[in-house]
Structure formats: structure tokens, C-alpha cells
C-alpha positions as CSV (number, residue, x, y, z in Angstrom):
1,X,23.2,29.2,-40.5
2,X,20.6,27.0,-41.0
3,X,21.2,24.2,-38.1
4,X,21.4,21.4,-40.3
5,X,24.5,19.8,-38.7
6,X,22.1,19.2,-35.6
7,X,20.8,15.9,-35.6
8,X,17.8,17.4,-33.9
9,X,17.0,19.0,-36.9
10,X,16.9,15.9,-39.2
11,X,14.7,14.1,-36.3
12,X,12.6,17.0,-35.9
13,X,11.7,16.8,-39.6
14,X,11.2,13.0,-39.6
15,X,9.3,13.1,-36.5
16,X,5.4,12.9,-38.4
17,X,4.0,13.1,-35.0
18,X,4.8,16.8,-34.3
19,X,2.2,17.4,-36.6
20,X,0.0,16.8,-34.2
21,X,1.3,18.8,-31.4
22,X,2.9,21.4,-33.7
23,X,6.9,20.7,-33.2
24,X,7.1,19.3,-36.5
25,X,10.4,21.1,-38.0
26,X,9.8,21.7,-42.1
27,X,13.1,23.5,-42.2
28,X,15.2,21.1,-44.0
29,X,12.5,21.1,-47.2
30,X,13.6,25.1,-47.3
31,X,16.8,23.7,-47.4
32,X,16.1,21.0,-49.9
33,X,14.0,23.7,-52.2
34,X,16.8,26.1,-51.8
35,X,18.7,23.3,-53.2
36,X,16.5,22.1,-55.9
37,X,16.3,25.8,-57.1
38,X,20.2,26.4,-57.5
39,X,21.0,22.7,-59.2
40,X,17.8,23.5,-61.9
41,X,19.2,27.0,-62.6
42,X,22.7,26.0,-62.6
43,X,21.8,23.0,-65.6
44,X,20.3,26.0,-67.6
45,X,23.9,26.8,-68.3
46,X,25.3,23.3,-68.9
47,X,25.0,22.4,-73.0
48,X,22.4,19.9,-73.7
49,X,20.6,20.0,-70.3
50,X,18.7,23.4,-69.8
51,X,15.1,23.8,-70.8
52,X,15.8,26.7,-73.1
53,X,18.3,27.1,-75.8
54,X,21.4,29.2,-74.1
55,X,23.8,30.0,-76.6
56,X,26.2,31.1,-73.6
57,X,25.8,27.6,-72.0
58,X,29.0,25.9,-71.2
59,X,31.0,22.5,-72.2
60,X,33.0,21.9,-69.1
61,X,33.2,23.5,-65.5
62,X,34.8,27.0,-65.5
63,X,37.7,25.3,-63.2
64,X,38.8,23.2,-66.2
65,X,40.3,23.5,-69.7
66,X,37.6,23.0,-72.6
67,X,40.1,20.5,-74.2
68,X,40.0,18.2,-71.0
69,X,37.5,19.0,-69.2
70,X,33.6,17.8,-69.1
71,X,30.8,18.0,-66.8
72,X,29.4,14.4,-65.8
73,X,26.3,15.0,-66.2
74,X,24.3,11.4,-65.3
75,X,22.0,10.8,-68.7
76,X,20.4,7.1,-67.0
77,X,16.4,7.8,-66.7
78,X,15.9,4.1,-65.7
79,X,14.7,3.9,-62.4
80,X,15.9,0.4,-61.6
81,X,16.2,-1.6,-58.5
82,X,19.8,-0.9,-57.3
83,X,18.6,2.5,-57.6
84,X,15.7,2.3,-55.5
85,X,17.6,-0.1,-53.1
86,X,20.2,2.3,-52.5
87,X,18.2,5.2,-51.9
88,X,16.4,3.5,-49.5
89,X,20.2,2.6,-47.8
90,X,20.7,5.7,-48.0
91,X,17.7,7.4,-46.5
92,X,17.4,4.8,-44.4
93,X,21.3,5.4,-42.6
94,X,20.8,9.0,-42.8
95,X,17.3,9.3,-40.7
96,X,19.1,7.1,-38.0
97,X,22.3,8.7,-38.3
98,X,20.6,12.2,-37.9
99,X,23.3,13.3,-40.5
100,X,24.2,13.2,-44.1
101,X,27.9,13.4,-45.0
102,X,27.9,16.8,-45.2
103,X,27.1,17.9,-41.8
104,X,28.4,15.0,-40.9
105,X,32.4,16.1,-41.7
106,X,31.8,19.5,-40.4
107,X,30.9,17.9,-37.0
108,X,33.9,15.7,-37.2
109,X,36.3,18.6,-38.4
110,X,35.1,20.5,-35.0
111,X,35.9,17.1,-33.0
112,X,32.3,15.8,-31.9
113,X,33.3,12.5,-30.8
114,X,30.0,10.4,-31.8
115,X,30.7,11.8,-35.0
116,X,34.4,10.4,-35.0
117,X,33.9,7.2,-33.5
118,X,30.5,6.3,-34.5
119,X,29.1,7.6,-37.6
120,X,32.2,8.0,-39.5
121,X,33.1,4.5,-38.7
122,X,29.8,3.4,-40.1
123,X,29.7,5.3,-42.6
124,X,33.0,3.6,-44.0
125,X,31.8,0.3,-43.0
126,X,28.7,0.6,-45.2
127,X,30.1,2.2,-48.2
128,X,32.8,-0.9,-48.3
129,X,29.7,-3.3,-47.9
130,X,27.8,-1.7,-50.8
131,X,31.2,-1.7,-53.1
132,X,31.4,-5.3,-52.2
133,X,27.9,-6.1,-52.8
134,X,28.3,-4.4,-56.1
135,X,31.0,-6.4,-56.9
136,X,29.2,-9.6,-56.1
137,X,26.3,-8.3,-58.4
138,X,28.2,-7.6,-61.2
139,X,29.9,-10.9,-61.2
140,X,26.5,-12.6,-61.5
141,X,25.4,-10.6,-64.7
């Protein structure tokens, strides 16, 4: 509905020059807002994490038994610099890429074959190399 497994989309948005000629493409913030809006009214209803007092607010996701269940919920507010490194990664891949994982499977699941033989591939690739870096890092502390 909204384009977003089109790389074009993701470069149309990144491309800062269309400002200037007026083919800059804001759609994906509608899609980020619309995003933003559902996640912050979903937490209202998670115990401990809305910004009013719900009595009806719930313990575990709906799928799951309240004895074994729980949401996981991250509670870190340290912005440190594996953080910021791997955001960076991150938004660094997907602006080249032109996709996120998302859009990225639902282009492989219809058989796009840059998709399958490219970015999946190096997608892989990099999230071994970050698990090994981790690794490494941990073994130093």
C-alpha cells in the first residue's frame, strides 16, 4: 500500500537534494509517524510503561499464558557507544541497501533476485560480523 518495498522510495527520501527541485519523497516519515503513533499507544496498555495509570493494562502479550508469559520491554536509558555504533551500522546498510528487513523478505518471498543473491547474503554476512565483534568485545571487558 504504501511503496515501501521500493528501493526508490527509501532513496527518494534520503536524497536531500530533491528539496531543491521538489522530488524529495517525505512518505516514509508518514510511515515512520504512523509507526511511532501505534508503538506509544500500544505501551499505554503494557503495566509499568504507559504515561497514565491503566488499571486494564496487561502483564504479558494476549498470545501467552500470564504464568509464563512477559513482555520484553527494554528498560536500558543509557545511550552508549555500541548503541550509537550500531545504529549508525544499521542506518548506514539500510540507506545503501534501499531496504530494511522488512521489505526486504517480502521482496525475497516474491523472488526479486537482487534481493536473494545480494542483500540477503549481506545481510547475513553482517549480522555474523556484528555477533563476532560482540563476542570479541565482551571478551575484553
Amino acid at each position: 500500500i504504501s511503496g515501501m518495498v521500493k528501493s526508490s522510495k527509501i532513496y527518494g527520501f534520503l536524497n536531500f537534494k530533491g528539496f531543491a527541485d521538489s522530488s524529495w519523497d517525505g512518505t516514509l516519515m508518514c510511515v515512520m509517524g504512523g509507526g511511532l503513533v501505534v508503538s506509544m499507544a500500544s505501551y499505554q496498555f503494557v503495566k509499568g510503561f504507559g504515561l497514565v495509570d491503566n488499571s486494564k493494562a496487561l502483564t504479558c502479550p494476549l498470545a501467552l499464558k500470564k504464568s509464563t508469559g512477559k513482555f520484553s520491554v527494554p528498560t536500558n536509558k543509557i545511550i552508549d557507544a555500541n548503541l550509537v555504533f550500531g545504529s549508525a551500522i544499521f542506518g548506514f546498510g539500510w540507506g545503501i541497501g534501499g531496504l530494511c528487513p522488512g521489505p526486504a523478505l517480502s521482496n525475497a518471498v516474491v523472488g526479486y533476485p537482487h534481493i536473494l543473491f545480494r542483500w540477503w547474503p549481506s545481510f547475513f554476512v553482517g549480522s555474523f560480523l556484528a555477533q563476532k565483534l560482540k563476542d570479541l568485545m565482551a571478551k575484553k571487558k
